[in-house]
Structure formats: C-alpha cells, structure tokens
DOTORTOR-662727 format. One record per residue (C-alpha): x, y, z; residue in one letter. Coordinates in steps of 0.02 Angstrom, whole numbers, padded with zeros to 5 digits, always signed. Example, Ala and Ser with C-alpha at 12.3 -4.5 7.8 and 13.67 -1.06 7.14 Angstrom:
<recs>
+00615-00225+00390A +00684-00053+00357S 
</recs>
This chain:
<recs>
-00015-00916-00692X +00069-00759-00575X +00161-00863-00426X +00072-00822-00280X +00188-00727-00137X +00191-00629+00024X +00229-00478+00090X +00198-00495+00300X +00211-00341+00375X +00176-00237+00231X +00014-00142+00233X -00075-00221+00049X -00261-00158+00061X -00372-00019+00107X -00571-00041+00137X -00682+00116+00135X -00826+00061+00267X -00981+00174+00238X -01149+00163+00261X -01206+00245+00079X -01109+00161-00065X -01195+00291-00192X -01107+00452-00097X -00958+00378-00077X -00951+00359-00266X -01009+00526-00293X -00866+00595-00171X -00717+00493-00203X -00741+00501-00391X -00725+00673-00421X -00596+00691-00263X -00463+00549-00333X -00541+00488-00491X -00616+00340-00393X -00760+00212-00493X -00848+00094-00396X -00868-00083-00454X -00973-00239-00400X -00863-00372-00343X -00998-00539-00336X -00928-00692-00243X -01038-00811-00206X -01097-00845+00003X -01012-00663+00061X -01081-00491+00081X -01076-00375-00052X -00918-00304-00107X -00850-00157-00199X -00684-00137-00276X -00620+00065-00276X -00537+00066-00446X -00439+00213-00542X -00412+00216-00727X -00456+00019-00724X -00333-00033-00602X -00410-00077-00435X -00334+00023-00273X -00446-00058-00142X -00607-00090-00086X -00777-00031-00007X -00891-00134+00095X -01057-00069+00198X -01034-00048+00367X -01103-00176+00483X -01244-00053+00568X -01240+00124+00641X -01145+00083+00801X -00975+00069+00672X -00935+00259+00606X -00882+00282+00432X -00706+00244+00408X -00534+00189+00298X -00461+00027+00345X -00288-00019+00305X -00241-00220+00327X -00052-00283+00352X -00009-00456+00261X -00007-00607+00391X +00058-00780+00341X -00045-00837+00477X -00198-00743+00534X -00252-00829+00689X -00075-00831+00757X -00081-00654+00726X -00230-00635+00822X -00182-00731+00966X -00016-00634+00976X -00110-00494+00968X -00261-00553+01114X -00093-00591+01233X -00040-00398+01228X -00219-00351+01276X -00316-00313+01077X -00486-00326+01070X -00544-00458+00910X -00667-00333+00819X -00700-00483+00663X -00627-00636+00710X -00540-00729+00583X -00649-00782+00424X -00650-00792+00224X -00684-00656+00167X -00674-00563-00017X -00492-00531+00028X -00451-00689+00070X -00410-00745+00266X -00467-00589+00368X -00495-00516+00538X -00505-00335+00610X -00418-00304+00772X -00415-00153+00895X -00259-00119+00999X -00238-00066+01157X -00259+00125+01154X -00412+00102+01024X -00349+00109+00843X -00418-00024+00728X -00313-00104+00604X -00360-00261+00482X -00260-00439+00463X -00254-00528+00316X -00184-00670+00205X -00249-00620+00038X -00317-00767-00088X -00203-00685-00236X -00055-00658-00134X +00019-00470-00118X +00085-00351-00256X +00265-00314-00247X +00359-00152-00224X +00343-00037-00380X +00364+00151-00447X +00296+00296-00331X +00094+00257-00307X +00017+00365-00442X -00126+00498-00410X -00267+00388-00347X -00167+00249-00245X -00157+00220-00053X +00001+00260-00026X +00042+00288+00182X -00017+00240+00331X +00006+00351+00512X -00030+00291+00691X -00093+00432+00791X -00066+00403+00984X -00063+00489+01145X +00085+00351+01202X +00211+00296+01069X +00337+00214+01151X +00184+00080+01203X +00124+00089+01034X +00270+00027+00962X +00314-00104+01088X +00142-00190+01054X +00159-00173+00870X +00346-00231+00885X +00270-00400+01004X +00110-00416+00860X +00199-00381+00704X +00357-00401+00715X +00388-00203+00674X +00535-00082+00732X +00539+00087+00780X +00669+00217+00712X +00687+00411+00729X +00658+00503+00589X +00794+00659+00566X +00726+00818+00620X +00550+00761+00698X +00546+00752+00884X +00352+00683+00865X +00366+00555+00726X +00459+00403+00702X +00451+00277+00566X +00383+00075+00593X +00527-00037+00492X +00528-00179+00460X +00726-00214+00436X +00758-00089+00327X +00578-00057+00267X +00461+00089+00322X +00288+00028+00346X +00219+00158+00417X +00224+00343+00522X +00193+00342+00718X +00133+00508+00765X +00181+00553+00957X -00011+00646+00984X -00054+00734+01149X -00121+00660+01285X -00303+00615+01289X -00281+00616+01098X -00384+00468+01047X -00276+00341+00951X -00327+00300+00773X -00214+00260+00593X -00228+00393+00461X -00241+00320+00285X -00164+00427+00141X -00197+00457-00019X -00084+00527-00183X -00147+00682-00281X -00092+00770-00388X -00127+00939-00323X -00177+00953-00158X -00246+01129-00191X -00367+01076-00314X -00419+00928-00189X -00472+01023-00047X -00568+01131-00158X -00655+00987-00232X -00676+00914-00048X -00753+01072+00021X -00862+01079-00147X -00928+00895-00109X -00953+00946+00063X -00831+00887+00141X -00732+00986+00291X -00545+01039+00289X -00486+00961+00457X -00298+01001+00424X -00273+01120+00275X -00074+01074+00257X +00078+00991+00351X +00242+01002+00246X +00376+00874+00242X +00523+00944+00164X +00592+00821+00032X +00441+00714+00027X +00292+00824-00006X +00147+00887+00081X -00021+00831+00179X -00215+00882+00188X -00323+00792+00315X -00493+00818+00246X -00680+00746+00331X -00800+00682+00183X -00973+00716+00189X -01003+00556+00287X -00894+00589+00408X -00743+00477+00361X -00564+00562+00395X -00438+00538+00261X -00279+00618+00198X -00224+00672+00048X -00036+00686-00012X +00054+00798-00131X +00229+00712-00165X +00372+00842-00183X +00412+00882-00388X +00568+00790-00432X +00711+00914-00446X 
</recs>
C-alpha cells in the first residue's frame, strides 16, 4: 500500500467547472490530448477525471447553475481544511463551498479579498511528490493576477503560510515560496484589473495550440509572453468561455 503524505501549500489539483461536459471533451482533447472519464462514487455528484495517455491530470465537474461562469480551479493541500477556512474568514474571504467530502477528499472553495477564487483541500490519497518537468498535457503553474500585490501577498502569507520574493528582472511579478519552494506567480495587474489565478498548461508547441484553439473556436486572448530561460505563454478563451494558458517550456540547451 503507497504511504499516504502531504504536501500543504503546494497546489495538487485542477477542476475544469463547465456547464457542457461533451464540449469540453471535444475541446480539450484535441487542444492537450485530454479524455474524459466517469469517476462514480457513491452519495456525490458526478465526477470526471481529465486524463492524458492514461495518467489522470485532474478533474471536471458541472458547474453548480448559470450564475458560476466556466472556469479552471486550482486547490492548495491543507492538513486542516476548516482551520484553513477560518484563517482565511479572519482576513476578510468569502466561503464559496464550505468544507465537505467531496471526490477529492476534504474540500472547500474560498474567494479572497480582491475576488479570485482558489480551492482547499486534504485529498483522500494524499499528494504526489515532486517529479521530472510536467509533460505535454499536465497542469503545471499557477498565476495570481491583481490590481494590489503587496495585499495579495500579505493575505496569502496570513492564510497559507506563503512568502513573497522578487523575481530578477521583472518589476511586475514576484514568486509565492514557500521556504525555498515556488508555488506560484503574482502578477502586479493595473488598477481596476479584476483579480483572478491563471491556471497553465504544458504543450508542446504552442504554435500548433493556438491554431487548434482558434480551430475549436476558441479566442486568442494573449497570443505570446516570453520568459527567457523558462519558455513561453498563450492565454487562450475556449469556446465556453473558460480562460486558460498554455506553456511552451524553453528546449534544453
């Protein structure tokens, strides 16, 4: 039997929420390679897991009516999950799904102070550790997009127990850490910008991708952001409406 560990802190799961599970496998598997797969547990809504080449990458559930858009969630391992919350009520986040079981395990979907929605959970397998480079298909980053930063990161820093660090040559973004882990990007966005994370995901050509996207349907929101010794970005809109992005890692030399 694989021991059962944790990762808090770590981002370890990615939901597509969407109202048509049929599109979204139409999309995502000719964008990334993507299948869509029942995932029956008994007494909870349905499920879907998002795999790739039989390996499972996350998961897709229906949204919960037409007031909640189309959208990627990311969740960040909590040893406890109502603790979390309640740090998280005390520095003014709204509790979008309280805590409950859920096919992850222990779950609940907050919303921080400036509007970007982020998931908590204690998952009933326990979390992967670190491995090689996520391969085409994976989640592999997640970016915080706000109009204030430095409060951004103070209320993350209070909730999660996260750092923030300068990253050389950016004046805009800065890295979460966690000691000396990077969790995530904070993106210093202008004001009025409305706050939200940006979950990525690896290709292997990000040329081909946006051509499949706009094929699909889908809209080219940003058609490339370099970043020199790491690779490149795409921030497309699928024919639902859900904003993703897409990353091209740099060819090893």
């Amino acid at each position: 039997m694989r021991e059962i560990h944790y990762t808090p802190g770590r981002f370890v799961w990615h939901e597509l929420v969407t109202a048509d599970v049929e599109a979204a496998r139409r999309f995502y598997g000719e964008l990334v390679g993507w299948q869509v797969e029942p995932k029956c547990l008994d007494g909870l809504p349905p499920y879907f897991h998002l795999t790739e080449n039989g390996h499972t990458v996350g998961g897709l559930v229906l949204r919960p009516g037409p007031h909640v858009p189309p959208h990627f969630l990311g969740y960040v391992s909590v040893l406890d999950v109502e603790g979390a919350i309640e740090r998280a009520r005390e520095h003014r986040a709204a509790v979008l799904v309280p805590p409950m079981q859920t096919a992850l395990g222990r779950a609940a979907v907050i919303q921080d102070p400036q509007g970007a929605v982020v998931g908590l959970c204690r998952r009933a397998t326990g979390d992967l550790t670190d491995g090689d480079p996520p391969p085409a298909g994976a989640f592999c980053w997640s970016q915080l997009r706000s109009s204030d930063a430095e409060s951004a990161a103070n209320y993350y820093g209070k909730v999660l127990g996260w750092q923030r660090a300068p990253l050389p040559g950016s004046r805009d973004l800065s890295a979460f850490m966690q000691g000396d882990r990077t969790i995530a990007g904070l993106l210093q966005a202008p004001q009025g910008t409305f706050a939200q994370w940006l979950i990525h995901v690896s290709v292997e050509s990000l040329e081909r991708s946006r051509a499949i996207a706009k094929q699909l349907g889908g809209t080219i929101i940003v058609d490339r952001i370099e970043h020199p010794g790491l690779g490149q970005v795409s921030v497309i809109q699928d024919n639902a409406g859900t904003i993703l992005a897409l990353f091209e890692a740099e060819a090893a030399s």
